[in-house]
C-alpha positions in Angstrom: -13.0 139.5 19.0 -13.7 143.6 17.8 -16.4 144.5 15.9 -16.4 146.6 13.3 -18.4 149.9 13.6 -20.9 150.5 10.8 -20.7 152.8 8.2 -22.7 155.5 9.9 -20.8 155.3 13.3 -17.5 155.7 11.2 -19.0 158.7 9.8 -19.9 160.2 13.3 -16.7 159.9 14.4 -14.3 160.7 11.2 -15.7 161.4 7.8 -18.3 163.7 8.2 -17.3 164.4 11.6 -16.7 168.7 11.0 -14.5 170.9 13.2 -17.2 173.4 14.0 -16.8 177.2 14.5 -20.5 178.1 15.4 -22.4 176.5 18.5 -26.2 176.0 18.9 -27.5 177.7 22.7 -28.0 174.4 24.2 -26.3 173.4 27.2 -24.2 170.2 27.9 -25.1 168.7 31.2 -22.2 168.0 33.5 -23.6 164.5 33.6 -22.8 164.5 30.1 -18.7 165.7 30.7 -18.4 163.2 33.4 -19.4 160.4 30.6 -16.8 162.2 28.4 -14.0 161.7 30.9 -15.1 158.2 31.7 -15.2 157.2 28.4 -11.6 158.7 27.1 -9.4 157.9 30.1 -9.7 154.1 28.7 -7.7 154.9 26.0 -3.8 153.7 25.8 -0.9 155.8 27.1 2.3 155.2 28.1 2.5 152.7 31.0 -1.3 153.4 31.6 0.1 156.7 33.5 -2.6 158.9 32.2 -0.9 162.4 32.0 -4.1 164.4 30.5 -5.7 166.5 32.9 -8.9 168.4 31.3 -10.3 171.9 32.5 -13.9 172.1 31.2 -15.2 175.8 31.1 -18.7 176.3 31.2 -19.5 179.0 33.1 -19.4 183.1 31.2 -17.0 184.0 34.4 -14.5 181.1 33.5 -14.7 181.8 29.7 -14.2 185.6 30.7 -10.6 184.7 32.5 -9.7 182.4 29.0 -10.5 185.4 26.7 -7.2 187.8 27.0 -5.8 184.7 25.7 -7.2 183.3 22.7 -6.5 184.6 19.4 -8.7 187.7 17.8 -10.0 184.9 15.5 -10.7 182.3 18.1 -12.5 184.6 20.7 -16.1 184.7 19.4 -16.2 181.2 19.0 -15.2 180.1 21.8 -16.9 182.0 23.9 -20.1 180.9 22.3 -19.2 177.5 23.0 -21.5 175.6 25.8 -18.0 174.1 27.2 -14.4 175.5 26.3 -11.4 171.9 27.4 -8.6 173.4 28.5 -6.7 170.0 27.6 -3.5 169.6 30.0 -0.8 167.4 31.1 0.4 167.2 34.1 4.3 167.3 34.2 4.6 164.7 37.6 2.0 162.3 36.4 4.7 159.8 37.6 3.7 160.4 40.9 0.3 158.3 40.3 2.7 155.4 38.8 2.4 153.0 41.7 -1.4 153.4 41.0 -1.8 153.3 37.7 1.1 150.9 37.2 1.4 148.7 40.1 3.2 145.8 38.8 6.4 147.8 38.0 7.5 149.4 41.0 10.1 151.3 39.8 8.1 152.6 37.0 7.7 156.0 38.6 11.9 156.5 38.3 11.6 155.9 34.3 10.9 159.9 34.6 13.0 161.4 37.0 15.1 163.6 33.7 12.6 166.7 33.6 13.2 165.8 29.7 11.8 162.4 29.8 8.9 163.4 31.7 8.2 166.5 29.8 8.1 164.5 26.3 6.1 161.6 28.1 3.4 164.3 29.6 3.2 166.1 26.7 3.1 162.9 23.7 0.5 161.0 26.3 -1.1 163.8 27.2 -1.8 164.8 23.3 -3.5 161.1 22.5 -5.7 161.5 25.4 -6.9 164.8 23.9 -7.7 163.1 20.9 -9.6 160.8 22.7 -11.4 163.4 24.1 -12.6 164.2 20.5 -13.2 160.9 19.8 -15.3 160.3 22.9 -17.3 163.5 22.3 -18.2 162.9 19.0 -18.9 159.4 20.2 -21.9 160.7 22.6 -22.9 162.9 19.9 -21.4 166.4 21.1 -19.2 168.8 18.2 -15.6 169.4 18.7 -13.8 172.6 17.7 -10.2 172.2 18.4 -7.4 174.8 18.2 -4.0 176.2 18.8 -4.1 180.5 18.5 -4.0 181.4 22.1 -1.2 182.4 24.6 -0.5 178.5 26.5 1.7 181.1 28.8 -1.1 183.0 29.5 -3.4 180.2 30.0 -1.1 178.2 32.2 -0.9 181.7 34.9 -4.7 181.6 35.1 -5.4 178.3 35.2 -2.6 176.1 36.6 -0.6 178.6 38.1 1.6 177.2 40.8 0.8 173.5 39.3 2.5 171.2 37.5 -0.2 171.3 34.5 -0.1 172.4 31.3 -2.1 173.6 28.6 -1.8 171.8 25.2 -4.9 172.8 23.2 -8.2 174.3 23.4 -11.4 172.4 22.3 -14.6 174.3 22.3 -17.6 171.7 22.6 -21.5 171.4 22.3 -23.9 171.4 19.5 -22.5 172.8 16.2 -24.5 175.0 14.1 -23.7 176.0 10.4 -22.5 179.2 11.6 -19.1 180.1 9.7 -18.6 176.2 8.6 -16.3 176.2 6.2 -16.3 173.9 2.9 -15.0 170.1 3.5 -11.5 170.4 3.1 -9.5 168.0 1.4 -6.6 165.4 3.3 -3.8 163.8 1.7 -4.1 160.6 0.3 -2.3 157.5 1.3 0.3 157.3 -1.5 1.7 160.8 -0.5 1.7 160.1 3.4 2.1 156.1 4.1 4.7 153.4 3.4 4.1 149.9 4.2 7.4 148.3 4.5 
């Protein structure tokens, strides 16, 4: 039977988790990313067929060939950030199907429209960035995650001649104060949900 995480767990990882724009100087150890990715890549997709593929940037040189490509307002942050995700999905996950999903041998033909897959990569791929977040915040790292940068531009320098692609950006490490805006407000269930 689940347990229920406790109030301040609940906290970490949602209500007083912040979207940070500012980063402390501390590093994050690679130990640390490998933990990340062994701790997201149990949450649920599709057919368990896993099409996120992460790109974690933590060198000045591989945050250099990001820059071009982020927004004016996303650049100083980012860069600043101990590690920069380049979170991905990999259009011919379905290759890894008989893998991943070996009780279904014909699993890996469920994709063979480029549509299909494309949809499949990119809805899959999106929850296991949010896993990402949540694992992050879960092993007490800061997420700032963000759209504003050319995906075109990032697929040439990163994935070029791959079947990846680049979904979002999410700056992590140690959040500081630094340009941390006010708590903004989210919609409340009467406006959003129906319970049928």
């Amino acid at each position: 039977m689940s347990q229920t995480f406790s109030e301040a767990e609940l906290d970490q990882l949602f209500r007083t988790a912040r979207t940070r724009n500012g980063w402390r100087p501390e590093p994050v150890p690679e130990t640390l990313i490998r933990e990340l990715y062994d701790l997201l890549k149990w949450g649920p997709t599709s057919a368990n067929l896993s099409p996120g593929r992460f790109v974690f940037l933590t060198t000045e040189a591989a945050k250099a060939r990001l820059a071009p490509h982020l927004s004016n307002a996303n650049r100083p942050k980012t860069l600043a950030a101990p590690v920069v995700a380049l979170v991905a999905y990999d259009l011919k996950f379905a290759e890894h199907a008989p893998r991943l999903f070996p009780h279904a041998p014909g699993v890996k033909d469920w994709f063979g429209d480029p549509a299909v897959a494309q949809e499949t990569a990119f809805r899959n791929g999106t929850l296991q960035g949010a896993y990402l977040i949540l694992a992050a915040r879960a092993l007490g790292l800061d997420c700032g995650p963000m759209s504003g940068f050319d995906a075109k531009g990032v697929d040439a320098v990163f994935f070029a001649d791959t079947s990846w692609r680049t979904n979002f950006i999410c700056n992590l490490g140690y959040g500081s104060e630094e340009n941390l805006f006010e708590r903004l407000p989210r919609l409340p269930f009467e406006e959003v949900c129906r319970i049928l």
